[in-house]
Wavefront OBJ file of the C-alpha trace (Angstrom):
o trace
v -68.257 23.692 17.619
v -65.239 23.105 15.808
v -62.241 21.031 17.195
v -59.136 22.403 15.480
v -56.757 25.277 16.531
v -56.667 29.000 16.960
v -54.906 29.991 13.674
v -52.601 33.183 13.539
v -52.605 34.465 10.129
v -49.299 36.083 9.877
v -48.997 39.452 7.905
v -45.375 40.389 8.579
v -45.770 41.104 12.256
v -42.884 41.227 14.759
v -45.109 40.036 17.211
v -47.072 37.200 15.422
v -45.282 34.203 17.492
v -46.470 36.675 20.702
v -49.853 36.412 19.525
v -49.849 32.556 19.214
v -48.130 32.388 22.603
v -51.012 34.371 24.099
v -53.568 32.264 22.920
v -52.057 29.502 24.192
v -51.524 31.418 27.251
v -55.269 31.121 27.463
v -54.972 27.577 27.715
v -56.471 27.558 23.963
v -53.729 25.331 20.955
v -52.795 28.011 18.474
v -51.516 27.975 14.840
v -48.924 30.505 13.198
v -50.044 30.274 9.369
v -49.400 32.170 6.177
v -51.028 35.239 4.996
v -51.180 33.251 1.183
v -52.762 30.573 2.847
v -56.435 30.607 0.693
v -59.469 30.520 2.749
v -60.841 26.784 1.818
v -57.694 25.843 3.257
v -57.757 27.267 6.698
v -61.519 26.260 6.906
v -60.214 22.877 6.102
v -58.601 22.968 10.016
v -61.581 23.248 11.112
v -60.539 25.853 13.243
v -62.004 27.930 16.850
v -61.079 31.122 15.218
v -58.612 33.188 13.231
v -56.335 35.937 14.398
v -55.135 38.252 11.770
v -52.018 39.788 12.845
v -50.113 43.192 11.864
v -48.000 43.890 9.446
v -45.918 46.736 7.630
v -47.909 47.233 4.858
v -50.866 50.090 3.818
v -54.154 48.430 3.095
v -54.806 50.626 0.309
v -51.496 50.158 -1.231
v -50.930 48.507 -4.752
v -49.919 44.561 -3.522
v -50.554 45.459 0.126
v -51.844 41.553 1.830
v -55.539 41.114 1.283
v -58.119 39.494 3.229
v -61.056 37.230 1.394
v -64.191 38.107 2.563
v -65.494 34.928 2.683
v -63.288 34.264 5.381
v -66.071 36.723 7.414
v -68.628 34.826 5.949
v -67.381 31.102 7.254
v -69.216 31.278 10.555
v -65.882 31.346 12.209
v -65.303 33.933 15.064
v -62.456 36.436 13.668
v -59.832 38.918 15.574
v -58.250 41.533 13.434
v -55.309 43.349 15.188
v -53.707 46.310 13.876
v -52.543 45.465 10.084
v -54.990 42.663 10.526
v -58.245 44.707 11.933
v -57.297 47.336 8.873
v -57.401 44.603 6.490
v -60.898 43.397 7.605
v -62.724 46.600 7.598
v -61.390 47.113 4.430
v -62.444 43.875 3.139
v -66.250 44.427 4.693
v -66.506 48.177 3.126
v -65.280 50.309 5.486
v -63.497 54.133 5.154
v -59.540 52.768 5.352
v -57.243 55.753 4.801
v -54.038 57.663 6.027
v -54.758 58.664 9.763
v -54.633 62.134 10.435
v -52.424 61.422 12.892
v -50.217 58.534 13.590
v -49.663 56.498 16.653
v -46.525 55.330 17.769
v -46.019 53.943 21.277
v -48.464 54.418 24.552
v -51.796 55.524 23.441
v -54.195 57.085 25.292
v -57.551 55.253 24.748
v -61.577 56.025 25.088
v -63.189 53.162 25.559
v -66.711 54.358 24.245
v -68.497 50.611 25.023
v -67.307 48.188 27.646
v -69.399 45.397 26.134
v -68.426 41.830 23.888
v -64.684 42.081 23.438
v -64.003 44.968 26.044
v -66.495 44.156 28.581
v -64.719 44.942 32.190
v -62.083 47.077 30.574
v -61.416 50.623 32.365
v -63.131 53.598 30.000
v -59.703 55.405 29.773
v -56.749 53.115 29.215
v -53.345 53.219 27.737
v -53.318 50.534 24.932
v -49.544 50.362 22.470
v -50.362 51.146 18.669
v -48.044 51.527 15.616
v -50.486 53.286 13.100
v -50.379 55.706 10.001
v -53.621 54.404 8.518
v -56.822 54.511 10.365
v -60.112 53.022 9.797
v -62.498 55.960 9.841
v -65.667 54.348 9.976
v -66.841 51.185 11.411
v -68.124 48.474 8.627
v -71.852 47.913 8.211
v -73.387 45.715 10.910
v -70.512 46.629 13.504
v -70.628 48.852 16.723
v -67.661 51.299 17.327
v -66.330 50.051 20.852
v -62.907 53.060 21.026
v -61.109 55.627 19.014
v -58.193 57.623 19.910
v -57.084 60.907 18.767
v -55.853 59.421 15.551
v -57.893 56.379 14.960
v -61.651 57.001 14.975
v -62.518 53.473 15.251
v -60.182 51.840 17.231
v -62.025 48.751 18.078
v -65.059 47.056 16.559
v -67.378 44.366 16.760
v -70.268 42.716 14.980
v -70.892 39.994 17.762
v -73.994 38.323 16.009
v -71.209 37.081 13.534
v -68.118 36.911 16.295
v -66.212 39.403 14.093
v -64.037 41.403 16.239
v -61.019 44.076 15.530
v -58.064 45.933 17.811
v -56.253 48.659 15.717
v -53.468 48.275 19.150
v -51.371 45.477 19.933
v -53.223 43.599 22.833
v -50.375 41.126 22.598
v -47.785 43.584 23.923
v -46.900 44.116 27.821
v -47.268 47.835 26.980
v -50.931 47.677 26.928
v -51.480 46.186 30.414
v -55.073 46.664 31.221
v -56.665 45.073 28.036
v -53.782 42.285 27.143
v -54.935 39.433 28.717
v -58.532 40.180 29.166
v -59.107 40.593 25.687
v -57.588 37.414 24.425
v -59.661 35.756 26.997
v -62.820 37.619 26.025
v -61.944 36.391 22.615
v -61.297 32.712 23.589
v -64.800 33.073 25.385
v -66.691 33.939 22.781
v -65.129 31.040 20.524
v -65.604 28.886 23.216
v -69.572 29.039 24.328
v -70.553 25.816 23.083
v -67.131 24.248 24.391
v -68.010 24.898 28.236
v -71.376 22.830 27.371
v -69.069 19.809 25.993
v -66.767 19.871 28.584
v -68.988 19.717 31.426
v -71.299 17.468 29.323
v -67.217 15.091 29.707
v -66.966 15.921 32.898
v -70.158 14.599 33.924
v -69.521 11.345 31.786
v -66.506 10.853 33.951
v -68.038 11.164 37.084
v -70.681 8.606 35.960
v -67.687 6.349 34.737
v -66.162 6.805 38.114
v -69.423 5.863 39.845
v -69.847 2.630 37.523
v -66.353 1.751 38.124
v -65.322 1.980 34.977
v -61.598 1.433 34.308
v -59.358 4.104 32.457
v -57.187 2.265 29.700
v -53.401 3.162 29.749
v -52.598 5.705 27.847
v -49.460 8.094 27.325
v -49.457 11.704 26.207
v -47.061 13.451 23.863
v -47.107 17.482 23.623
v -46.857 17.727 19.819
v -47.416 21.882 20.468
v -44.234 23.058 18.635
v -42.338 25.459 20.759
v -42.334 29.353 20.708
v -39.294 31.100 20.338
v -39.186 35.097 21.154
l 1 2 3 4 5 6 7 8 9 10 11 12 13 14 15 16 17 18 19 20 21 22 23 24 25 26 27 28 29 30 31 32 33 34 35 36 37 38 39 40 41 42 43 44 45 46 47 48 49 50 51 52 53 54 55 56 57 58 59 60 61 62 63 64 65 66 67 68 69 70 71 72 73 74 75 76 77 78 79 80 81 82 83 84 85 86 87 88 89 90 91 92 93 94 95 96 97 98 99 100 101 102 103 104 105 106 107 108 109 110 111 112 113 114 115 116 117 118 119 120 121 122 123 124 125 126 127 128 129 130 131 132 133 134 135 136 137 138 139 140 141 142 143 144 145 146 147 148 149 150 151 152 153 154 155 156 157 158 159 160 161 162 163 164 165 166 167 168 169 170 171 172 173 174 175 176 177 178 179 180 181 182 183 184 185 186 187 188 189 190 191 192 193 194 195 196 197 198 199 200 201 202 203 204 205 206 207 208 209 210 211 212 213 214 215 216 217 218 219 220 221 222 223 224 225 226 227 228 229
């Protein structure tokens, strides 16, 4: 299990400081980076997972932000969201065009599979998206989880690899039923082996205590830089 932070891969998103604050929310350290940053590099954090965020830009678009697929092929769990879930399926293959119909605002939502990502989440909720392009069909080795009227795949998942994708903003208070369950489905699926190692430390403490082992002083500094709205 890696040891490093969540890392928010910033595309140009209004709300990509939100997104780190969320994670963290989730009692998980998170990390705004670049959208330049190369791959080797953010491996080299050894991180729990990326986030890709949104952005302005058009997938398909001459200079539009790309996304390496190796990145999908590190073995590290990945959530894209909106610009950032776009961006993936396009990287993996997928049918990325103009929607049919944009999204702006509250969305009403079909979930089609409360499972993975969306398990517990109501079948019908209103989620907030800020879409022109829509992923039409769901890259190979993923399972279609919700659509809307203009995005036919509005969430994904290919959970043998931990690759996940949002085309709304779960970050946002205007989706209120999936928000916080979400990033915590996410966290939990990052964190499986974790739980073992912390109760395997938790036990070693107890044993400690039991010994009478004695704690050396210690003194703790946050060095989590602060979030600004």
């Amino acid at each position: 299990m890696a040891n490093g932070p969540v890392l928010v891969v910033d595309f140009g998103a209004q709300y990509a400081q939100l997104i780190a604050r969320r994670v963290r929310e989730a009692n998980v350290y998170s990390e705004l980076v670049p959208h330049s940053m190369p791959v080797d590099e953010m491996l080299a954090k050894d991180p729990q997972a990326i986030i890709l965020s949104g952005g302005p830009a058009s997938v398909f678009e001459p200079g539009a932000p790309r996304v390496d697929p190796k990145l999908f092929n590190a073995g590290v769990p990945v959530l894209g969201i909106c610009y950032g879930f776009q961006a993936m399926a396009y990287a993996l293959g997928a049918d990325v065009d103009k929607a049919a119909l944009g999204e702006y605002g509250k969305t009403d939502t079909t979930i089609d599979k409360t499972d993975g990502l969306l398990a517990g989440s109501p079948a019908e909720q209103d989620t907030w998206m800020s879409h022109g392009v829509a992923v039409k069909t769901a890259p190979a080795g993923f399972e279609v989880l919700a659509h809307t009227e203009g995005a036919p795949v509005a969430a994904m998942q290919d959970e043998s690899r931990k690759l996940y994708g949002v085309q709304w903003h779960p970050e946002f208070l205007g989706t209120r039923n999936s928000m916080n369950l979400l990033f915590e489905r996410f966290v939990d699926a990052c964190q499986e082996e974790s739980q073992h190692k912390k109760e395997k430390r938790a036990n070693i403490a107890i044993d400690r205590i039991h010994t009478g082992f004695v704690w050396p002083q210690v003194s703790f500094i946050d060095r989590q830089p602060k979030i600004t709205n």
